[in-house]
C-alpha positions as CSV (number, residue, x, y, z in Angstrom):
1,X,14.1,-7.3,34.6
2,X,13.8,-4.0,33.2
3,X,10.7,-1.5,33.9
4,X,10.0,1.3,32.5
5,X,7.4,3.7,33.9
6,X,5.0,6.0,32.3
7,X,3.6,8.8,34.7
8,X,2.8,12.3,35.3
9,X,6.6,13.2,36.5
10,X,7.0,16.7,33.9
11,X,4.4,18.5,36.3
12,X,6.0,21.6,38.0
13,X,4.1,19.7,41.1
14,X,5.8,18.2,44.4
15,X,3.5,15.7,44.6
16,X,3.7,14.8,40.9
17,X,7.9,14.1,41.4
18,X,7.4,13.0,44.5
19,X,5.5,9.7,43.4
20,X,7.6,9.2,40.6
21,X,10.8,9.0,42.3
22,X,9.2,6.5,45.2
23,X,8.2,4.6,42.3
24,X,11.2,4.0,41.1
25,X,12.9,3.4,44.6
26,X,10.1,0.5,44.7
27,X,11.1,-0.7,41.5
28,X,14.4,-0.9,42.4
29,X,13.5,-2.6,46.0
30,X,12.0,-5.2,43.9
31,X,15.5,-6.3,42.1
32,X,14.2,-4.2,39.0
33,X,16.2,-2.3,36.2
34,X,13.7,0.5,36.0
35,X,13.1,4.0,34.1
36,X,10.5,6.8,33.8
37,X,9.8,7.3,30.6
38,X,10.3,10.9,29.5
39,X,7.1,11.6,28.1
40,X,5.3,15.3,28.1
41,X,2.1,16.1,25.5
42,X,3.6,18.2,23.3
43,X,0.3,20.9,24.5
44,X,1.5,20.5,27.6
45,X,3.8,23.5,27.7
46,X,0.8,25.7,26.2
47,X,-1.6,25.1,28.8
48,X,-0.9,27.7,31.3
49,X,-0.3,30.4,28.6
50,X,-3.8,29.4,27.2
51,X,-5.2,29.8,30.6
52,X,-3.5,33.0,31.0
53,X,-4.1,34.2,27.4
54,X,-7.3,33.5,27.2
55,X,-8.6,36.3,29.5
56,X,-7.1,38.9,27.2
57,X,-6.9,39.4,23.8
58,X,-6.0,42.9,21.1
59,X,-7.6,45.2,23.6
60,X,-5.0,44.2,26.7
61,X,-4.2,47.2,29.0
62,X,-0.4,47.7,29.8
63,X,-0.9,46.5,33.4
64,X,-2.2,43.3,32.2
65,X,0.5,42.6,29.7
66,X,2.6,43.4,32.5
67,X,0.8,40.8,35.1
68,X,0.9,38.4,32.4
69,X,4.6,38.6,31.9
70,X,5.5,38.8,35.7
71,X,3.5,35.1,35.8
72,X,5.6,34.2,32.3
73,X,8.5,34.7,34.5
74,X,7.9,33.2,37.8
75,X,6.5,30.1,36.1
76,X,9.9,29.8,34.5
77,X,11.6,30.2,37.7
78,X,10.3,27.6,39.1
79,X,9.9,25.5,35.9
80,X,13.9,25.5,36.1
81,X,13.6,24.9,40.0
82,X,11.8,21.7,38.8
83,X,13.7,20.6,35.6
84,X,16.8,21.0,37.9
85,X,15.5,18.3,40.4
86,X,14.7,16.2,37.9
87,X,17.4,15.7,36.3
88,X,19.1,14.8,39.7
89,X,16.9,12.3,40.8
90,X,14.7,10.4,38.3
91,X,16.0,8.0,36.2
92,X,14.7,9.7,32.5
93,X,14.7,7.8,29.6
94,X,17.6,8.9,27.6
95,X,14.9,9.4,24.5
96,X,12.2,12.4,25.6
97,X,8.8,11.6,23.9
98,X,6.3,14.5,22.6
99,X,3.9,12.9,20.6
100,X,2.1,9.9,19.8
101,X,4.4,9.5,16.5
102,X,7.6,9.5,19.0
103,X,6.9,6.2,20.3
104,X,6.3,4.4,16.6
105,X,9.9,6.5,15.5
106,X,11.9,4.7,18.9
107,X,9.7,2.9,20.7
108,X,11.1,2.4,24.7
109,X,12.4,-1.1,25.0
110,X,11.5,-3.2,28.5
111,X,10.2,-6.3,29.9
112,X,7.6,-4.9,31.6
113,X,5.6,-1.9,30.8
114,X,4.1,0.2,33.8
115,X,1.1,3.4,34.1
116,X,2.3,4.6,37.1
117,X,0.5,6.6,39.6
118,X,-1.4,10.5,39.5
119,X,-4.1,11.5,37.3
120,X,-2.7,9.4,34.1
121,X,-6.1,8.3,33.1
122,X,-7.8,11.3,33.6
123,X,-9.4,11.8,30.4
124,X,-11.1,15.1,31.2
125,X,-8.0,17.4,32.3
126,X,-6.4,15.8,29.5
127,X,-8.3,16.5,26.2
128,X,-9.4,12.8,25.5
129,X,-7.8,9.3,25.7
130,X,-4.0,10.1,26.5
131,X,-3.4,7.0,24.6
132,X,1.1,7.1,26.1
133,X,-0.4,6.9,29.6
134,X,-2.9,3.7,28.4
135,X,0.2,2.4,27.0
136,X,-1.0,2.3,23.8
137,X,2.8,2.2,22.1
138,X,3.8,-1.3,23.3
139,X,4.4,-4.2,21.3
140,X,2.0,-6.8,21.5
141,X,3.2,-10.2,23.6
142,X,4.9,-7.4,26.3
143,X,3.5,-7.5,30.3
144,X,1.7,-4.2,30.9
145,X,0.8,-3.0,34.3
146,X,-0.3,-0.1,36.0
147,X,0.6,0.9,39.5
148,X,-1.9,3.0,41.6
149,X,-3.1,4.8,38.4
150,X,-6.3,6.9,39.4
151,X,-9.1,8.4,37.3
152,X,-9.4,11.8,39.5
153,X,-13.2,11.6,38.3
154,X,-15.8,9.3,39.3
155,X,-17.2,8.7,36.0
156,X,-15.4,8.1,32.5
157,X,-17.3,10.8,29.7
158,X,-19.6,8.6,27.6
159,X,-17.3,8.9,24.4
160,X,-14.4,7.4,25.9
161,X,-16.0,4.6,28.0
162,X,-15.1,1.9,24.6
163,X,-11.7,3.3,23.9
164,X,-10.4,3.2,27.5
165,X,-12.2,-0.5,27.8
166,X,-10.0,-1.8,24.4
167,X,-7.3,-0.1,26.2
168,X,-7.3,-1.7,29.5
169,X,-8.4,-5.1,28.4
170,X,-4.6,-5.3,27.2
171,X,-3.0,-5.1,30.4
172,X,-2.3,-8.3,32.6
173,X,-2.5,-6.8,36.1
174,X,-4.0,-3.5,37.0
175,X,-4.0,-1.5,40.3
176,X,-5.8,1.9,41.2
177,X,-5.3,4.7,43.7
178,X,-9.1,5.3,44.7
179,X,-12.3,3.0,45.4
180,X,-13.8,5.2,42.9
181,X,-12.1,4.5,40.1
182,X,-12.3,0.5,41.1
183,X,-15.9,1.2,40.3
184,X,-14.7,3.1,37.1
185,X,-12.9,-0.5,36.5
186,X,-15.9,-2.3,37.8
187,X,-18.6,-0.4,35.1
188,X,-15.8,-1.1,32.0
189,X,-15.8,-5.2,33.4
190,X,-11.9,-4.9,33.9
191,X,-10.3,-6.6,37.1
192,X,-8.4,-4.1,39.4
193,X,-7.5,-3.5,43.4
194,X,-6.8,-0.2,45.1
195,X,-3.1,0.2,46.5
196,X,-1.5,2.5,48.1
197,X,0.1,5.5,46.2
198,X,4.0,5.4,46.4
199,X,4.5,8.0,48.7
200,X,2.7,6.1,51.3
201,X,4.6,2.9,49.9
202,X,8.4,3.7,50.6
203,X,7.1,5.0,54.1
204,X,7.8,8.2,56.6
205,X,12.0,6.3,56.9
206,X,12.3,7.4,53.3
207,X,11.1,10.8,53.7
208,X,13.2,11.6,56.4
209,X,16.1,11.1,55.5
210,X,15.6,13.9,52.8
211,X,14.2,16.5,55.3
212,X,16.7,18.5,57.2
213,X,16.3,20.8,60.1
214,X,13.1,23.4,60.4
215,X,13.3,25.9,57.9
216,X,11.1,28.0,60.1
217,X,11.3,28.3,64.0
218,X,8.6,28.1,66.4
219,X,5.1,26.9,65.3
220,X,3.4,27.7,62.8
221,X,-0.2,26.9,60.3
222,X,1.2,25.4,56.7
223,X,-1.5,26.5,54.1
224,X,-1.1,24.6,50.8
225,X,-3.7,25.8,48.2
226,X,-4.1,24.2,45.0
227,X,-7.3,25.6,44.0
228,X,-8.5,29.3,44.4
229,X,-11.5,29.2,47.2
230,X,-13.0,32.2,49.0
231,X,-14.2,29.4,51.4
232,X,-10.5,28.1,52.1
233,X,-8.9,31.9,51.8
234,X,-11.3,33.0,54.8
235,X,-11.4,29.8,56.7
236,X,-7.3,30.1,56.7
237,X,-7.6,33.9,58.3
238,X,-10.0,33.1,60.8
239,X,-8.0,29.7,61.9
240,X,-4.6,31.4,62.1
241,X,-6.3,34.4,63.9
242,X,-8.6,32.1,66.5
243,X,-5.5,29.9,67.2
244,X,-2.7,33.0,67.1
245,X,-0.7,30.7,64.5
246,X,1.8,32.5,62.0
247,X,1.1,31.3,58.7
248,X,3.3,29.4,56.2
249,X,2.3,29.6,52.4
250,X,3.9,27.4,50.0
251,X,3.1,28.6,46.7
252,X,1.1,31.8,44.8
253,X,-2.3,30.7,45.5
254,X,-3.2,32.3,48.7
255,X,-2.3,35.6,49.8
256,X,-2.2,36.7,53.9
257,X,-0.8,39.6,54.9
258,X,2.0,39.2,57.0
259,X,2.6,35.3,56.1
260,X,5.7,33.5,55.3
261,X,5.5,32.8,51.8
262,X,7.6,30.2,50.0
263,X,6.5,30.6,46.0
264,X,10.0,28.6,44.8
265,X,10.8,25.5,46.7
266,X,12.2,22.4,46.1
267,X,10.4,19.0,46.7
268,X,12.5,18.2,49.8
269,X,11.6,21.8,51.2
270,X,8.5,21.4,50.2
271,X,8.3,18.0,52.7
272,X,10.1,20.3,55.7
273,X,7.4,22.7,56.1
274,X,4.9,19.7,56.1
275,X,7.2,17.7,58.6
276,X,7.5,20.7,61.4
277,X,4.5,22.2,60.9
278,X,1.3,22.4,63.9
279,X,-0.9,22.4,62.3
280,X,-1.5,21.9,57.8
281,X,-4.6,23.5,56.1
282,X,-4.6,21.8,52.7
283,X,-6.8,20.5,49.8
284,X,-3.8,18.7,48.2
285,X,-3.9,14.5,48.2
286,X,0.1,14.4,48.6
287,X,0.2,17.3,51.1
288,X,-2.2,14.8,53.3
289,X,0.0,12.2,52.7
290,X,2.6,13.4,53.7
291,X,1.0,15.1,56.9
292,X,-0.1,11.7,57.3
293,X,3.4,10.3,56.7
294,X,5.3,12.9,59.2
295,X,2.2,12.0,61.5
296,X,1.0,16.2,61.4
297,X,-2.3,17.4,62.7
298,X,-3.6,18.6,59.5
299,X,-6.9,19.6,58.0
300,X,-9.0,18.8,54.1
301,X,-10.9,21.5,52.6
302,X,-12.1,19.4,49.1
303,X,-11.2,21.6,45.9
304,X,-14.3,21.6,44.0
305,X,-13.6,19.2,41.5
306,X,-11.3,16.2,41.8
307,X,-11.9,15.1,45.3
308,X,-12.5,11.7,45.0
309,X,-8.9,10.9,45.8
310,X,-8.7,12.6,48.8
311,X,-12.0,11.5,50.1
312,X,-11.4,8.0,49.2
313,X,-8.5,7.9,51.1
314,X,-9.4,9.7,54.4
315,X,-12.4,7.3,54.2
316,X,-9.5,4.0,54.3
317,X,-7.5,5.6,57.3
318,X,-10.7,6.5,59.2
319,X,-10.0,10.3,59.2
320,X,-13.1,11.4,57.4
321,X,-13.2,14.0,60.4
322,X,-10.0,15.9,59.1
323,X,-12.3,17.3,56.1
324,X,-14.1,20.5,56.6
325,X,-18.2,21.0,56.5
326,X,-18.8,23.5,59.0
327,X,-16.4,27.1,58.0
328,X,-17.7,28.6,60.8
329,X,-15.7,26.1,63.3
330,X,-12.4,26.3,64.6
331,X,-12.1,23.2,66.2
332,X,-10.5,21.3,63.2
333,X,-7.3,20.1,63.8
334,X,-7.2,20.1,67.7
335,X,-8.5,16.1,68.8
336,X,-5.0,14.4,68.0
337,X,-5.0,11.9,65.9
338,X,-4.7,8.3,66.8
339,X,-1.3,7.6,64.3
340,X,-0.8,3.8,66.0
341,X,-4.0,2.9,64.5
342,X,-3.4,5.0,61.6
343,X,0.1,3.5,60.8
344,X,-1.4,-0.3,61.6
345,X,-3.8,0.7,58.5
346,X,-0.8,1.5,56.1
347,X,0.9,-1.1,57.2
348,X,-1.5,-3.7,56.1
349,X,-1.9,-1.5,52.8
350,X,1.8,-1.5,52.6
351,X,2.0,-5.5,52.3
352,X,-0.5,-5.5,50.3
353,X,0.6,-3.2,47.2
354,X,4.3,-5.1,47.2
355,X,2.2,-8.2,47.0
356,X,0.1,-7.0,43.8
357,X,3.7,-5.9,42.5
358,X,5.3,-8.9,43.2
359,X,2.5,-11.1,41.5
360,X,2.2,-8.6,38.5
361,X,5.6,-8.6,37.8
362,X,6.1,-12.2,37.7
């Protein structure tokens, strides 16, 4: 049986790769042929520079040309960092797909047809209905699933509430990431059930055996930023000072003088600072995960928009007390946490999402 997997995988993001490559490793546990298809919006690529763009215009000093090149560059630095692991681990559809028309020119030929997992029916980041990731280009009569696909919002925008309902009515077994995008499911009269996301799936074994030795010796705090937050820069700096931790960055987003920052990483390094770290200050869903996974004290600061995954699952595992309300307290991150009862959760979830899989694929 052939599979072929339609997710989020282009995304310079460790998490992004990282699900798409334990999906396929599922896929392939499950005595399945399977692919991810190479898909990217052809905007993609333009995103950043309108983001970057669009805070400058004719009347540009030199230094901000220059800051605006300097980011050009790094971005492609680690866009080639990316690209490079791709290529050496994901199974890619020989055919790349831009655009809508791509898939009517050579449509992708399987048995069964799969929306994997991230933000792939996030309509609002996206622009609209990303019609690919509803997969809208396969032939009628052909099984469609989805596989811990999530929303990232909590409501659908009122003028794609039909199109997404037409959409989804065509698919014969559907599974979700977060409770609140069962209740996105629940509103549009479409059957669903939350699973696990793949990373949690394949299991800590998995992970493991792709980590090598500490990158950094003695203890240290791992900050992960995603979003840019006074709150989170601050709370960091006090932490770190309160708890005389050295500080590991991963990534551009937050700046400490006198940290150890890692702005180009792969995905595997990426998982060793998570694996040896104290303690991980972070308002990333797969750097929980996988603090969760490597069984890491860790700490949630909620970005402020697109929480709903991370809240829904801290909510499942019990660890609701891992998310930060009060900046002014240090005492985050110092009650262990009870990982037998955690791991007896994820197990259970675990059996679970293979059963869905098993049933949707046969």
């Amino acid at each position: 049986m052939k599979v072929l997997n339609i997710t989020l995988h282009a995304i310079d993001n460790y998490g992004s790769v990282l699900q798409a490559l334990a999906t396929e490793t599922i896929f392939r546990k499950l005595g399945c042929e399977v692919e991810t298809i190479d898909y990217v919006r052809e905007t993609a690529q333009l995103d950043s520079c309108y983001k970057i763009m669009r805070y400058g215009g004719p009347g540009m000093t030199l230094k901000v040309k220059q800051l605006i090149s300097h980011l050009f560059l790094k971005k492609k630095g680690r866009a080639e960092l990316f690209e490079k692991w791709r290529k050496e681990n994901l199974q890619l559809t020989t055919v790349a797909y831009r655009s809508d028309n791509d898939f009517k020119v050579n449509p992708p030929i399987a048995d069964v047809y799969c929306t994997g997992s991230d933000q792939t029916w996030n309509t609002v980041c996206q622009g609209g209905v990303p019609y690919p990731y509803f997969l809208s280009f396969v032939p009628e009569g052909k099984k469609r699933i989805s596989f811990s696909a999530s929303f990232g919002i909590t409501s659908l925008p009122d003028k794609d509430v039909e199109e997404v309902r037409g959409l989804l009515k065509k698919y014969d077994a559907i599974s979700i990431r977060e409770k609140s995008g069962l209740d996105i499911l629940e509103k549009l009269g479409i059957d669903g059930q939350v699973v696990l996301d793949p990373t949690l799936v394949v299991g800590a074994d998995f992970w493991n055996q792709r980590v090598a030795s500490p990158m950094i010796e003695g203890e240290y705090l791992l900050v992960y930023q995603l979003n840019r937050s006074e709150k989170f820069a601050q709370y960091v700096k006090n932490y770190a000072k309160f708890h005389n931790l050295k500080v590991a960055i991963i990534g551009g987003k937050f700046h400490l003088k006198g940290g150890l920052v890692f702005p180009y990483i792969l995905p595997e390094e990426f998982m060793n600072l998570i694996r040896y770290a104290k303690v991980v200050i972070t308002d990333s869903f797969h750097a929980t995960a996988f603090s969760v996974l490597f069984h890491r004290q860790f700490i949630n600061i909620y970005p402020p928009h697109y929480s709903t995954r991370l809240d829904s699952f801290l909510k499942s595992l019990n660890l609701t007390n891992q998310h930060v309300i009060n900046f002014e307290d240090m005492s985050y991150g110092i009650e262990r946490i009870d990982y037998n009862e955690v791991d007896g959760v994820l197990s259970k979830e675990r059996e679970s999402t293979i059963e869905y899989l098993k049933h949707a694929l046969n």
